[in-house]
C-alpha positions, 0 to 999 in steps of 0.5 A: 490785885495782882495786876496792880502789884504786878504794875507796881513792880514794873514801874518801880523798876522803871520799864515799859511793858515792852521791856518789862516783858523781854526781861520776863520771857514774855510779850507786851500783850500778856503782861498788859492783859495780866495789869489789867485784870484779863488774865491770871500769870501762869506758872512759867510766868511766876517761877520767871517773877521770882527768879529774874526779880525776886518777887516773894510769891506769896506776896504777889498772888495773896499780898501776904508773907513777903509785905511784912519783910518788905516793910522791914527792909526798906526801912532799915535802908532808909535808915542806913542812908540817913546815917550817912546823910544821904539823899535819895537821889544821891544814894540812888545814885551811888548804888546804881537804882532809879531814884524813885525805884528807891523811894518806892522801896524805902516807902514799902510800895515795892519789894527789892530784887535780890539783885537790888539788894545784892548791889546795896551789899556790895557797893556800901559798909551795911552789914548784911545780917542786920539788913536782913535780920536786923541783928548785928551793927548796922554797918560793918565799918570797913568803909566799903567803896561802889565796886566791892572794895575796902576803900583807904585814905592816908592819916588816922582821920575819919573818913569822910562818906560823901567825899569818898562817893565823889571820888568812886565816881571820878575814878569810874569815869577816868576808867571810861575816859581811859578805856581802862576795864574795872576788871583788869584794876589790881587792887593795890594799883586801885587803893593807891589811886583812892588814897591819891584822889583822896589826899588830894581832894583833902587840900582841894576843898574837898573836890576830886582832881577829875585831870588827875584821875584821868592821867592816873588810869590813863598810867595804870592802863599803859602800865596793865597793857605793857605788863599783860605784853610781857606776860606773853612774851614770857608765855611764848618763850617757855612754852607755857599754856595758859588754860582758858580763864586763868590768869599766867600767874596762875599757872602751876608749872614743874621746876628744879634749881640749876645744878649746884643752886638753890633757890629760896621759894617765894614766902617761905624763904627757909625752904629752898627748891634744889636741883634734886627734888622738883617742885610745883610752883605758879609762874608769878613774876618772883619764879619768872626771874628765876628762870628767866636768870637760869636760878630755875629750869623747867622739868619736862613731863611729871615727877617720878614717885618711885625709885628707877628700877634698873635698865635691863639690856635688850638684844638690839642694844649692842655691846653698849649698856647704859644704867641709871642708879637711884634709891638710896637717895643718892642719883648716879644719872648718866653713867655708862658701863661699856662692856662686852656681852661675851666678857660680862659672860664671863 
């Protein structure tokens, strides 16, 4: 029997022994035995099932625990599909699983992955808890597209699922087509190429533009290259360092207005940054202007917390003493007191 389920889960994901077993850490030679009867999975093997596939353990030693679950969930995707008049090829399709990996899910023959369900999650509106629970609506009516993202169309209209299927998978070939990384796709540039797609198909029958959408992120990716350019030059002209996973804009970075400025912080423009108080800010592209125009300067080094005591002369200091007074709120910086140590004896 756990040869078979075994078997089972491999063929609902469509591998070979071969590739079954790469997955798993394993060889072809132990997972036929294993099919076949000859020999019981070892504990290495069973935490690997249930960690690289999500395979319910109880089900697969006992057939017990985790059948009633499967159950449940295939049909509450069946039956999420249906609502959207879907079918299995193409919601396979749209949600990126084989298609008869999905009929076997949808007929209780296999358990889902987390990983499977995680995909269905992300790539459509059905709520999780009810997916899981069945508490709750069944979807969550956000419209959801196959890349995680809310999906927005112009007008007030219903939108319409299998044409918004349509053009998630135009745009995901004009992204290949344009050597446009999905990643690098904010998401505002991302919701106008939907609404443009969207509204154009409209007026076309129903059929995404596949030129328009080519010549769409073909402009984006120029845009986005000419952009991270200008990131970098900025970065090399302020000397700024970018930390390793982070984005410029992300950057905290110590500036103070210009002398006799303020300038409105960005989102609050009732505080101002002076030239008195230096504030932290990220380098996004309203503070880039304002030092780039010389509205901002950069602080070297960090704030002072704590009042400057004054400066006590040295014996190597001459007959020059300078001194910097500060605390009463009111800074007196740079003012020199020339006088002669036999006078201030004196």
């Amino acid at each position: 029997m756990i040869g078979e389920r075994l078997k089972q889960i491999r063929m609902g994901k469509g591998l070979t022994q071969k590739a079954f077993a790469e997955l798993l850490g394993t060889s072809s030679g132990y997972i036929s035995e294993i099919e076949q009867g000859k020999k019981m999975p070892g504990s290495e093997f069973l935490i690997s099932l249930k960690r690289e596939l999500g395979v319910s353990l109880d089900w697969f030693l006992a057939g017990e625990g985790g059948t009633q679950a499967l159950i449940v969930v295939g049909k509450r995707i069946e039956s999420y599909r249906m609502g959207l008049r879907f079918k299995v090829g193409e919601f396979a399709n749209l949600i990126g699983i084989p298609k008869e990996y999905l009929s076997d899910i949808e007929k209780q023959k296999v358990i889902p992955s987390t990983d499977d369900l995680k995909m269905i999650i992300r790539n459509t509106d059905i709520n999780p808890q009810w997916l899981s629970t069945g508490e709750g609506p069944e979807r969550k009516g956000d419209n959801r597209t196959g890349d995680g993202k809310l999906f927005y169309a112009f007008g007030e209209e219903e939108i319409d699922d299998k044409l918004k299927w349509k053009i998630l998978q135009t745009i995901h070939s004009a992204m290949l087509y344009s050597g446009l990384d999905p990643e690098d796709l904010p998401d505002d540039k991302r919701i106008i190429i939907k609404d443009l797609l969207y509204d154009d198909a409209i007026r076309k029958e129903r059929q995404p533009d596949e030129k328009y959408a080519n010549r769409l992120c073909q402009l984006t990716s120029c845009e986005i290259c000419e952009s991270k350019k200008r990131k970098e030059r900025w970065q090399h002209k302020w000397h700024i360092e970018v930390p390793p996973g982070l984005d410029l804009e992300q950057v905290p970075i110590l500036v103070k207005a210009a002398s006799g400025l303020k300038c409105p912080m960005e989102g609050i423009p009732k505080h101002s940054i002076t030239d008195s108080a230096p504030v932290m800010v990220h380098c996004t592209a309203y503070y880039r202007k304002q030092l780039d125009d010389g509205s901002l300067v950069v602080v070297k080094g960090k704030r002072e917390e704590r009042p400057i005591k004054e400066e006590r002369p040295s014996s190597q200091t001459g007959g020059q003493i300078t001194q910097t007074v500060s605390g009463t709120g009111h800074k007196v910086a740079g003012r020199d007191i020339v006088g002669d140590r036999d006078r201030g004896k004196k």
